[in-house]
PDB file of the backbone (N, CA, C, O) and the ligand in Angstrom, with CONECT records:
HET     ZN  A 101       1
ATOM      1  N   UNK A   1       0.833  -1.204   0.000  1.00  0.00           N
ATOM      2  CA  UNK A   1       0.000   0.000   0.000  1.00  0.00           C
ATOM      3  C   UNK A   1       0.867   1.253   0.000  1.00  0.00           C
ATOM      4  O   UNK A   1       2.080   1.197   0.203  1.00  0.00           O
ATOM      5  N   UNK A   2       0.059   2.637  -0.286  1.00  0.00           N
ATOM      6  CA  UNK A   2       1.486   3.288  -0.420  1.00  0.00           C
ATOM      7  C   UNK A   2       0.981   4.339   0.542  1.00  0.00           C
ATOM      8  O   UNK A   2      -0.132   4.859   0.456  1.00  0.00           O
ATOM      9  N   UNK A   3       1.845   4.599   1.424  1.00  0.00           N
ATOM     10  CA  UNK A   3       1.744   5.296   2.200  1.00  0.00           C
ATOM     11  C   UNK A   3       2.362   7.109   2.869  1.00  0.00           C
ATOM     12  O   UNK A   3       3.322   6.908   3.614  1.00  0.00           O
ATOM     13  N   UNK A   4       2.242   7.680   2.829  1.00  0.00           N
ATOM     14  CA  UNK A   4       2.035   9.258   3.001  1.00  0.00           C
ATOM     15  C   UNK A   4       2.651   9.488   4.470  1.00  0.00           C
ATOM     16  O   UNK A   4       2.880   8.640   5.332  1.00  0.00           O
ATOM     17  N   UNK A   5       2.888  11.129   4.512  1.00  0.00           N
ATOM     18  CA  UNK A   5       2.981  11.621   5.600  1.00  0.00           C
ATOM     19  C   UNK A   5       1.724  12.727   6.020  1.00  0.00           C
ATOM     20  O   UNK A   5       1.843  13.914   5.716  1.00  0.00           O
ATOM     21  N   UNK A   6       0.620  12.263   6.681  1.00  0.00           N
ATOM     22  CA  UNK A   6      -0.255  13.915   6.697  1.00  0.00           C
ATOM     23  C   UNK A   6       0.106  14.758   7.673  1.00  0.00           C
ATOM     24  O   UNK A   6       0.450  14.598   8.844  1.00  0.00           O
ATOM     25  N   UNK A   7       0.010  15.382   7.201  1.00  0.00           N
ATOM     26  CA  UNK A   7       0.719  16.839   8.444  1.00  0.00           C
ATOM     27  C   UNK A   7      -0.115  17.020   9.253  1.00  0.00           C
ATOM     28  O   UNK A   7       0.152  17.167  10.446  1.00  0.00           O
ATOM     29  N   UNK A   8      -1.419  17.051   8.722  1.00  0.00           N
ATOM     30  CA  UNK A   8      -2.526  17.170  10.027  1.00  0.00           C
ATOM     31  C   UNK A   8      -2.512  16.368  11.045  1.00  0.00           C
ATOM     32  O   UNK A   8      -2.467  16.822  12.188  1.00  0.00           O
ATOM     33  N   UNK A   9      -2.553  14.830  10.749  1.00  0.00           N
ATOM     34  CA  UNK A   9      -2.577  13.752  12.022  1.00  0.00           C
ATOM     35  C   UNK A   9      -1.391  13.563  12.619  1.00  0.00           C
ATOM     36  O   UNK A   9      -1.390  13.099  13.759  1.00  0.00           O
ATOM     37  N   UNK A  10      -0.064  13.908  11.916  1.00  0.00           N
ATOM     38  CA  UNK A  10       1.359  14.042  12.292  1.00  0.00           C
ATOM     39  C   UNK A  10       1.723  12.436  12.150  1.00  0.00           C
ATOM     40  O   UNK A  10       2.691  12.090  12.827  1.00  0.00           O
ATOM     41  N   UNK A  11       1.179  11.564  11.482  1.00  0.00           N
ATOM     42  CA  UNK A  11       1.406  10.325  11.359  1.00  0.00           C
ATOM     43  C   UNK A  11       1.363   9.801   9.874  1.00  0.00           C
ATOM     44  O   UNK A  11       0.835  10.405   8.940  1.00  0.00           O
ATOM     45  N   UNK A  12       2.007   8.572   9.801  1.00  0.00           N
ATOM     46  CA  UNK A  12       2.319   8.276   8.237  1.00  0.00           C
ATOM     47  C   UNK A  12       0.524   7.408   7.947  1.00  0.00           C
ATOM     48  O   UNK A  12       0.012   6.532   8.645  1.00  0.00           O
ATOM     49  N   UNK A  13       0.152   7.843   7.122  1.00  0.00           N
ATOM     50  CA  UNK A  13      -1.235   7.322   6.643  1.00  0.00           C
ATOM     51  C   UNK A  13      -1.210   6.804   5.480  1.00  0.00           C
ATOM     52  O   UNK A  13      -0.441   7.279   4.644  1.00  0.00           O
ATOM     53  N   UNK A  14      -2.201   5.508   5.101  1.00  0.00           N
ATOM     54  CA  UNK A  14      -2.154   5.001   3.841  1.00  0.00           C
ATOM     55  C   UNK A  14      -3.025   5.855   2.858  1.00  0.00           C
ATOM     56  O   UNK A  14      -4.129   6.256   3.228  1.00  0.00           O
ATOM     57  N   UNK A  15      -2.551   6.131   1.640  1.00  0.00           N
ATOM     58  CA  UNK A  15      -3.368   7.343   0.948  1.00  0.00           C
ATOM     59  C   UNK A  15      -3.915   6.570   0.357  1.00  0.00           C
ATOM     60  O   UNK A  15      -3.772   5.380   0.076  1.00  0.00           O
ATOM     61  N   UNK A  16      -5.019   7.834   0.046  1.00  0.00           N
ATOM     62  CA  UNK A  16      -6.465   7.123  -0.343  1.00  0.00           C
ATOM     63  C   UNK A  16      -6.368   7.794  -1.138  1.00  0.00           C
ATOM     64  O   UNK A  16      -5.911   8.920  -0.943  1.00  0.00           O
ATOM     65  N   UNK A  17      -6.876   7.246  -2.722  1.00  0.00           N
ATOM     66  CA  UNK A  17      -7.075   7.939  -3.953  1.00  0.00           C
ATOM     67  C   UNK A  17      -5.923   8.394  -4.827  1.00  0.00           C
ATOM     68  O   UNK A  17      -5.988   9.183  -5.770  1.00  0.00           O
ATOM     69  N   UNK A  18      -4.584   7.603  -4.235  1.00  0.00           N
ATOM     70  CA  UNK A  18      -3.185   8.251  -4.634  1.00  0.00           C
ATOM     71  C   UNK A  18      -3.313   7.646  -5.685  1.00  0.00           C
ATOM     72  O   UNK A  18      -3.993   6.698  -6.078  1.00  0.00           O
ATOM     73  N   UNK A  19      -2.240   8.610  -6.287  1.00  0.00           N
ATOM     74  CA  UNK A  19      -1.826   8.889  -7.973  1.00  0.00           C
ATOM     75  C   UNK A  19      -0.546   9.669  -8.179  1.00  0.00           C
ATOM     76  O   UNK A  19       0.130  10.460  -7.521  1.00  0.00           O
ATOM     77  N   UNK A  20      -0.502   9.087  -9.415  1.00  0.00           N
ATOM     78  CA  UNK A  20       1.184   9.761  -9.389  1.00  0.00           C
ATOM     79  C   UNK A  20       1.393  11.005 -10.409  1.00  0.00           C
ATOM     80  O   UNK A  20       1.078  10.881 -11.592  1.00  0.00           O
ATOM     81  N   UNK A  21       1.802  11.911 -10.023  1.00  0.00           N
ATOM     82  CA  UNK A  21       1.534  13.260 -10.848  1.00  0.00           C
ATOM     83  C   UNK A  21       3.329  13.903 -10.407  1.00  0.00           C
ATOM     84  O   UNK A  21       4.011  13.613  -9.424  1.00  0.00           O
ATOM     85  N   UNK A  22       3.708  14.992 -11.772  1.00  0.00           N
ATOM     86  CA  UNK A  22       4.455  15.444 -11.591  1.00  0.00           C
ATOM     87  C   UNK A  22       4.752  16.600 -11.699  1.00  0.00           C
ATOM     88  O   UNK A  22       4.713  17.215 -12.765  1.00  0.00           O
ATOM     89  N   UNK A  23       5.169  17.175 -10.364  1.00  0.00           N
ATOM     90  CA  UNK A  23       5.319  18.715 -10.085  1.00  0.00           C
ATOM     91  C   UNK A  23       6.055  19.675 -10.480  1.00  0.00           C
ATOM     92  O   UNK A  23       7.128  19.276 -10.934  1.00  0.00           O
ATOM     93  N   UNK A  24       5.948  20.512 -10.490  1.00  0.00           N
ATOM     94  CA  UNK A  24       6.163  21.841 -11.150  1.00  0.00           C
ATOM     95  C   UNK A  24       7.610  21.986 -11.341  1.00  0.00           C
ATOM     96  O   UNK A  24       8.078  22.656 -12.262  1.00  0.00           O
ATOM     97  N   UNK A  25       8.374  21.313 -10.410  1.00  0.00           N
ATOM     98  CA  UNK A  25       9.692  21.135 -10.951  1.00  0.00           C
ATOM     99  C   UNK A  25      10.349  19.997 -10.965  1.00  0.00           C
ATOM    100  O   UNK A  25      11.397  19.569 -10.482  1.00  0.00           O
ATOM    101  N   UNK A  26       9.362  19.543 -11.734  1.00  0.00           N
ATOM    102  CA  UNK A  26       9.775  18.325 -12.346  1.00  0.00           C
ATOM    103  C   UNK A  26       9.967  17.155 -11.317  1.00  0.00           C
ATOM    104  O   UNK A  26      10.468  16.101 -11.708  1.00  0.00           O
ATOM    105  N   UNK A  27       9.648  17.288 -10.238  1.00  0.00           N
ATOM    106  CA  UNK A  27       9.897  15.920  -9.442  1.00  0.00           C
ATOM    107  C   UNK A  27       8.412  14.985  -9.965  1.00  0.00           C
ATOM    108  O   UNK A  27       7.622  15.262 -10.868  1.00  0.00           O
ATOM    109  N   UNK A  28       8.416  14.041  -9.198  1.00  0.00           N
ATOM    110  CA  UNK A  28       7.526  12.986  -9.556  1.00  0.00           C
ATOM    111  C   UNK A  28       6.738  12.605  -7.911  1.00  0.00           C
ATOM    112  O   UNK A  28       7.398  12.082  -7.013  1.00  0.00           O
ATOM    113  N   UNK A  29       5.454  12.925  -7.767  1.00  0.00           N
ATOM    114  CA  UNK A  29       5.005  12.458  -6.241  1.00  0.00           C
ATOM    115  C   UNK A  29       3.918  11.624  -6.373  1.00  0.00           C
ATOM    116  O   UNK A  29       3.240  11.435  -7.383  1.00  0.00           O
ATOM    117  N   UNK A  30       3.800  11.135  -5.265  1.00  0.00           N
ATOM    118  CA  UNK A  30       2.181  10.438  -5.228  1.00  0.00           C
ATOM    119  C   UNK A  30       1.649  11.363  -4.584  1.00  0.00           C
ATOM    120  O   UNK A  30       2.119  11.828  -3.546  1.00  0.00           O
ATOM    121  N   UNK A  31       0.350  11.824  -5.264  1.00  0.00           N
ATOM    122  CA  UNK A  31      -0.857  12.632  -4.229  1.00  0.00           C
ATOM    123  C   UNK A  31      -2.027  11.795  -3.840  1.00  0.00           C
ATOM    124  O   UNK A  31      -2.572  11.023  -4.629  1.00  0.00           O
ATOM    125  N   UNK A  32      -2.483  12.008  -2.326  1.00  0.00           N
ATOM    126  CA  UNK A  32      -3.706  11.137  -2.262  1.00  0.00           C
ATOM    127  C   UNK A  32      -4.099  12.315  -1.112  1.00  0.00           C
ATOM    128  O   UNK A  32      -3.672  13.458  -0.955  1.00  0.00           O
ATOM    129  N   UNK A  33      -5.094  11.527  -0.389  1.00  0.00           N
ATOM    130  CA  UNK A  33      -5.956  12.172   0.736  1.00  0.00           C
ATOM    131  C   UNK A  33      -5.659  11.136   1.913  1.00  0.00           C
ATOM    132  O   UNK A  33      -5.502   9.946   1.640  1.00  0.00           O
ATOM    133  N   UNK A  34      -5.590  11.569   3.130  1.00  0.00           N
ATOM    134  CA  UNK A  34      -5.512  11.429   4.068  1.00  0.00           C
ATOM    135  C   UNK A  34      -7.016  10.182   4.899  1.00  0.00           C
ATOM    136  O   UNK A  34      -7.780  10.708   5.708  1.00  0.00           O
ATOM    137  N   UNK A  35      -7.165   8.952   4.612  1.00  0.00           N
ATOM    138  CA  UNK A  35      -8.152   8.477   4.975  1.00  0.00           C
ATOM    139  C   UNK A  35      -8.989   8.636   6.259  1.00  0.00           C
ATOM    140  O   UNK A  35     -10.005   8.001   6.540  1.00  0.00           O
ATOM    141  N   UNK A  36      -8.237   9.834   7.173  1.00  0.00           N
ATOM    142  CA  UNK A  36      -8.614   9.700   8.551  1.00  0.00           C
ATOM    143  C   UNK A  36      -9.283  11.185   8.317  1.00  0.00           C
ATOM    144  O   UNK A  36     -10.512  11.259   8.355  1.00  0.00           O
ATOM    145  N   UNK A  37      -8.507  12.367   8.075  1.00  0.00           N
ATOM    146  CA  UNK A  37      -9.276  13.488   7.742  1.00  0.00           C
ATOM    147  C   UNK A  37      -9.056  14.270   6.329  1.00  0.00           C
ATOM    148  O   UNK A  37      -9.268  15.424   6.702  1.00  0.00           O
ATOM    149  N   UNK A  38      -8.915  14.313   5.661  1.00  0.00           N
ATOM    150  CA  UNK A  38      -9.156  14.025   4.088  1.00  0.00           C
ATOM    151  C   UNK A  38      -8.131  14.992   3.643  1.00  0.00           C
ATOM    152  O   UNK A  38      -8.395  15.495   2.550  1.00  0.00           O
ATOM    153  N   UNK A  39      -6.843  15.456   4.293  1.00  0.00           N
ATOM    154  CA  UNK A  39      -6.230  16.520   3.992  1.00  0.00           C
ATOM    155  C   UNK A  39      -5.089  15.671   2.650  1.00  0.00           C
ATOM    156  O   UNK A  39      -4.708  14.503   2.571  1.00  0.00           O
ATOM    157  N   UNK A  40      -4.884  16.605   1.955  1.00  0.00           N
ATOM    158  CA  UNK A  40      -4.193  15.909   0.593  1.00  0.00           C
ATOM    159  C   UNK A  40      -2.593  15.430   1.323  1.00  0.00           C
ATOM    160  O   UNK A  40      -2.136  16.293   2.073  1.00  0.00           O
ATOM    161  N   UNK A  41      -2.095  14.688   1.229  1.00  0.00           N
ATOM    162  CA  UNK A  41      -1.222  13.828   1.322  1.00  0.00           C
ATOM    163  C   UNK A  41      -0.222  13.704   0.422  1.00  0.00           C
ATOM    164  O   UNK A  41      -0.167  12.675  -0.251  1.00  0.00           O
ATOM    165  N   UNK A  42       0.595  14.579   0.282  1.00  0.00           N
ATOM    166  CA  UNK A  42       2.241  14.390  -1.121  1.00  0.00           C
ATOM    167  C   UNK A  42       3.275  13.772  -0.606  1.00  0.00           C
ATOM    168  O   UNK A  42       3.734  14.245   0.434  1.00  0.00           O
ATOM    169  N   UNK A  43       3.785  12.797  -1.082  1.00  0.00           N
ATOM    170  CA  UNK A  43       5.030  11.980  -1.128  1.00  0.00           C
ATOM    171  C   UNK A  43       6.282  12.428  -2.390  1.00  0.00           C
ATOM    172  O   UNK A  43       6.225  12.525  -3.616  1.00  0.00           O
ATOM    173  N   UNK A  44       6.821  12.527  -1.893  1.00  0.00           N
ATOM    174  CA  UNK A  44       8.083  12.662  -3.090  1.00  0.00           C
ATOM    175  C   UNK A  44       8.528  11.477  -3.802  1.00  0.00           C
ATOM    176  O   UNK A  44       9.466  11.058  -3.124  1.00  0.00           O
ATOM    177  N   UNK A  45       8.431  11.014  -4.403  1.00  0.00           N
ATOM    178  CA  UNK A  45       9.486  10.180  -4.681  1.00  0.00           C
ATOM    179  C   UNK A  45      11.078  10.483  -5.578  1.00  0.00           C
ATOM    180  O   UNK A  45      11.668  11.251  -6.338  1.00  0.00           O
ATOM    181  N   UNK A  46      11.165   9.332  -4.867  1.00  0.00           N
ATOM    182  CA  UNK A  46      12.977   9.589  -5.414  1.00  0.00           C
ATOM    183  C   UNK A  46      13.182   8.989  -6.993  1.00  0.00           C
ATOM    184  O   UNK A  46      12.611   8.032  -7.516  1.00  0.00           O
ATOM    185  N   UNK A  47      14.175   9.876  -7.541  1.00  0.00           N
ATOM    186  CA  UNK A  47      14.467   9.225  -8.370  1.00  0.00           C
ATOM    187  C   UNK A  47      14.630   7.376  -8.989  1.00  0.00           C
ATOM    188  O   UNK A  47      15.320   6.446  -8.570  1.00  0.00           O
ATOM    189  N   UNK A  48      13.606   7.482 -10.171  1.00  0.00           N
ATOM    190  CA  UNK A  48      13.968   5.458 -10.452  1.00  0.00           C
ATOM    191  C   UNK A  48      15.213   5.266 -10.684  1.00  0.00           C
ATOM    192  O   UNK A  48      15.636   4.127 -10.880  1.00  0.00           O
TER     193      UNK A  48
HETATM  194 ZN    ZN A 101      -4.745  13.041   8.399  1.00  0.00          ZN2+
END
């Protein structure tokens, strides 16, 4: 499962609705929502 950091709950949460999109400078993240209180959830990922 892929899992997030939400800032709101201060705990790592499994994202809900994640997808992989790539940001404005060019990195690559998963975005999802927070299954506990729905705040959006970005992961970075690292280079493949
Ligand atoms: Zn949360």
């Amino acid at each position: 499962m892929t899992e997030g950091f939400c800032m709101k709950c201060r705990r790592k949460v499994e994202m809900a609705d994640a997808r992989e999109e790539t940001l404005k400078n060019k990195r690559r993240a998963l975005v999802g929502r927070c299954p506990a209180c729905g705040t959006k959830v970005v992961k970075i990922l690292k280079k493949a």
